[in-house]
DOGU-348883 format. One record per residue (C-alpha): residue in three letters; x negated, y, z. Coordinates in steps of 0.02 Angstrom, whole numbers, padded with zeros to 5 digits, always signed. Example, Ala and Ser with C-alpha at 12.3 -4.5 7.8 and 13.67 -1.06 7.14 Angstrom:
// residues 2
ala-00615-00225+00390
ser-00684-00053+00357
END
This chain:
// residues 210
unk-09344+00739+08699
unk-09276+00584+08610
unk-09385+00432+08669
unk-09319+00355+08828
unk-09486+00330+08899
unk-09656+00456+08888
unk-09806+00374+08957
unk-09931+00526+08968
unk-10089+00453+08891
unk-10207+00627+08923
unk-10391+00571+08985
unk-10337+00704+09148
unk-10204+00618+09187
unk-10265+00427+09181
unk-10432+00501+09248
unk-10321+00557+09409
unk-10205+00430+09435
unk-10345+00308+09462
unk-10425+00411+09603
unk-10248+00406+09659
unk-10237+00224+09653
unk-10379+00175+09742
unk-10341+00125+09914
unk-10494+00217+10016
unk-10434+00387+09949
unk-10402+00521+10078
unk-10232+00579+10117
unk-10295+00781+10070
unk-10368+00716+09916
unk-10218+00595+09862
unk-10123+00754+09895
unk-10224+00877+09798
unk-10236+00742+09655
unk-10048+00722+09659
unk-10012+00912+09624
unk-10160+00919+09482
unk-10082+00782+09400
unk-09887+00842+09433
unk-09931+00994+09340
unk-10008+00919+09181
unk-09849+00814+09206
unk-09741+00970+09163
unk-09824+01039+09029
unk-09790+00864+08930
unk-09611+00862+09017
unk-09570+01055+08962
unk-09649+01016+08786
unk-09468+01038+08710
unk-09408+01176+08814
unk-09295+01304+08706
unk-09337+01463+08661
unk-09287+01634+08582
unk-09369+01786+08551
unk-09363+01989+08618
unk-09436+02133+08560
unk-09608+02172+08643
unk-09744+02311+08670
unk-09927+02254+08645
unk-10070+02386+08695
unk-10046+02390+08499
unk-09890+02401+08441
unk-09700+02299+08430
unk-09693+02113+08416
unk-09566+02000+08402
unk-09613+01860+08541
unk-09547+01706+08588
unk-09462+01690+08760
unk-09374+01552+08859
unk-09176+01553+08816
unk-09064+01528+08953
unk-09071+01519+09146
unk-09195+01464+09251
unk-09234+01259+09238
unk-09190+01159+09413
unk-09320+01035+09496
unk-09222+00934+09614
unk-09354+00841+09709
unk-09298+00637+09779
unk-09366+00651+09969
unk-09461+00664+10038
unk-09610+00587+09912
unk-09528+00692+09763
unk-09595+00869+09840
unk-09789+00819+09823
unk-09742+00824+09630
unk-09654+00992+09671
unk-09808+01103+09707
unk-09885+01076+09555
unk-09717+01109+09440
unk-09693+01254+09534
unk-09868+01323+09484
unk-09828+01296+09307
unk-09645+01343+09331
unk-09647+01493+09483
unk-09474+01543+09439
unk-09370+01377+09435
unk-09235+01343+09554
unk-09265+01203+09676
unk-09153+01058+09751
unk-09167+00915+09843
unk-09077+00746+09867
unk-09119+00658+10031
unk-09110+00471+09978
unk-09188+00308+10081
unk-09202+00127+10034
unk-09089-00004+10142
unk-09257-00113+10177
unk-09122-00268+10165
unk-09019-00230+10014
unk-09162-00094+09914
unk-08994+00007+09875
unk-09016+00189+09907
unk-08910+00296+10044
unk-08898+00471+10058
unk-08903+00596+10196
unk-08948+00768+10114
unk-08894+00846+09963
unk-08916+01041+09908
unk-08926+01084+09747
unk-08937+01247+09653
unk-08773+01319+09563
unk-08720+01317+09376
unk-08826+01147+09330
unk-08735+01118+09194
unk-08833+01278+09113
unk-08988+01220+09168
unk-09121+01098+09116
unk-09119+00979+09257
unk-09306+00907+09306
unk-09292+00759+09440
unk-09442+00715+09499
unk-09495+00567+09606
unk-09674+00490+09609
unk-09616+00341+09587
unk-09464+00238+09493
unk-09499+00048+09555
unk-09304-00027+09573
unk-09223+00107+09495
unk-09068+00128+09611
unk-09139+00307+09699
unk-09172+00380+09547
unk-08994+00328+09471
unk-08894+00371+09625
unk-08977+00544+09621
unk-08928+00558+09431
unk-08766+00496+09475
unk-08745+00641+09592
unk-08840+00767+09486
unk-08702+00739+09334
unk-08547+00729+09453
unk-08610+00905+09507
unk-08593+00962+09320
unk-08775+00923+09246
unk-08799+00867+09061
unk-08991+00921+09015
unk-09079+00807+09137
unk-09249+00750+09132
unk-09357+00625+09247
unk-09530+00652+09302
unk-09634+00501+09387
unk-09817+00438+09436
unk-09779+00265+09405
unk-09643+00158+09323
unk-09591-00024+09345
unk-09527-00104+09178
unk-09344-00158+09310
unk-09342+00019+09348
unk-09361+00099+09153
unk-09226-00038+09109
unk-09093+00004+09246
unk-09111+00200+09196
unk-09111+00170+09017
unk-08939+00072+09068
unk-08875+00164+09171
unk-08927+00333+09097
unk-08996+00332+08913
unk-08966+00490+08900
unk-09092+00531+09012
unk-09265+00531+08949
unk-09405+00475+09087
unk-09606+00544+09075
unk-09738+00430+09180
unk-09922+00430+09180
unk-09898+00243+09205
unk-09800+00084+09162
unk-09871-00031+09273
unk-09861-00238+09274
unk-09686-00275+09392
unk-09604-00251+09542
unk-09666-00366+09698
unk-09526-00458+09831
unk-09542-00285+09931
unk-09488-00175+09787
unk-09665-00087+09763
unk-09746-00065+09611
unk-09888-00174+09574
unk-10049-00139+09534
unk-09959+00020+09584
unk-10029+00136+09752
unk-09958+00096+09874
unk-09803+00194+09969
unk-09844+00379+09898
unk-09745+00466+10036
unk-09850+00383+10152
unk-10024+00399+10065
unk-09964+00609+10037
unk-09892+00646+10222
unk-10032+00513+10298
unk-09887+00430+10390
unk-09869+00217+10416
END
């Protein structure tokens, strides 16, 4: 992927997102939405995936047929809101290796701090697929990347609902080489740090927590 930003245009995936965004939607259906949408997420996200070939037996003979190269991809999910994108990846993806950075947001500062980090082995053979619904200020999802590279990672991808234009800048400058796929770019960030129009907190609208 060369373009910095991907905003997934598919009728689906706009169709979704705005049952997602309105505010009277229930937390099983924002949930069940989420996962629909994650997955058609992926298949634009995975679009350049590399691949080679093997020798094959059809019901009618040999083939030469293309294959994924290399090991398994990673998903390293930002919690907790980055596992409802999880589900749906993994339906698409059964066999990828999962991680997960535990991040929160000082509500006084809006700089991350972490308190969980496991991660699966040789990432730096790996596509890496972050995923977090949402990339509003930015600093999560670059202390996560931050962490991700120091722990040998150079394919990485991000995977998000919604994007702020503060947050797309402050990845594109703090990672460029990191390309970033959103069903959304949405107006700005508000004084609290959420996206506006936006949805609202989506760990909250997914776990149906306050």
């Amino acid at each position: 992927m060369t373009e910095h930003l991907t905003v997934v245009k598919h009728p689906l995936v706009q169709h979704k997102l705005t049952l997602m965004r309105e505010k009277d939607t229930s937390t099983a259906s924002f949930r069940r939405l989420l996962r629909e949408i994650s997955l058609l997420l992926a298949y634009e996200i995975t679009r350049e995936m590399e691949l080679t070939s093997k020798w094959i037996e059809t019901p009618l003979q040999e083939m030469k047929a293309p294959i994924l190269e290399g090991k398994k991809l990673a998903l390293v999910s930002i919690l907790r809101a980055g596992n409802g994108l999880l589900d749906g990846i993994l339906e698409l993806i059964p066999a990828a290796r999962v991680g997960f950075i535990g991040l929160y947001r000082d509500p006084e500062t809006l700089k991350p701090v972490q308190y969980y980090c496991k991660v699966p082995a040789e990432l730096e053979d790996r596509l890496v697929i972050v995923v977090d619904p949402m990339l509003a200020t930015g600093n999560s999802s670059v202390a996560a990347i931050d962490l991700l590279k120091e722990k040998g990672a150079k394919n990485i991808r991000f995977l998000c609902l919604l994007a702020a234009p503060e947050g797309v800048a402050r990845m594109k400058e703090a990672h460029p080489d990191v390309p970033v796929v959103t069903a959304a770019l949405d107006e700005r960030l508000n004084d609290h740090g959420y996206i506006v129009p936006g949805l609202g907190d989506a760990g909250d609208r997914m776990f149906g927590t306050k």
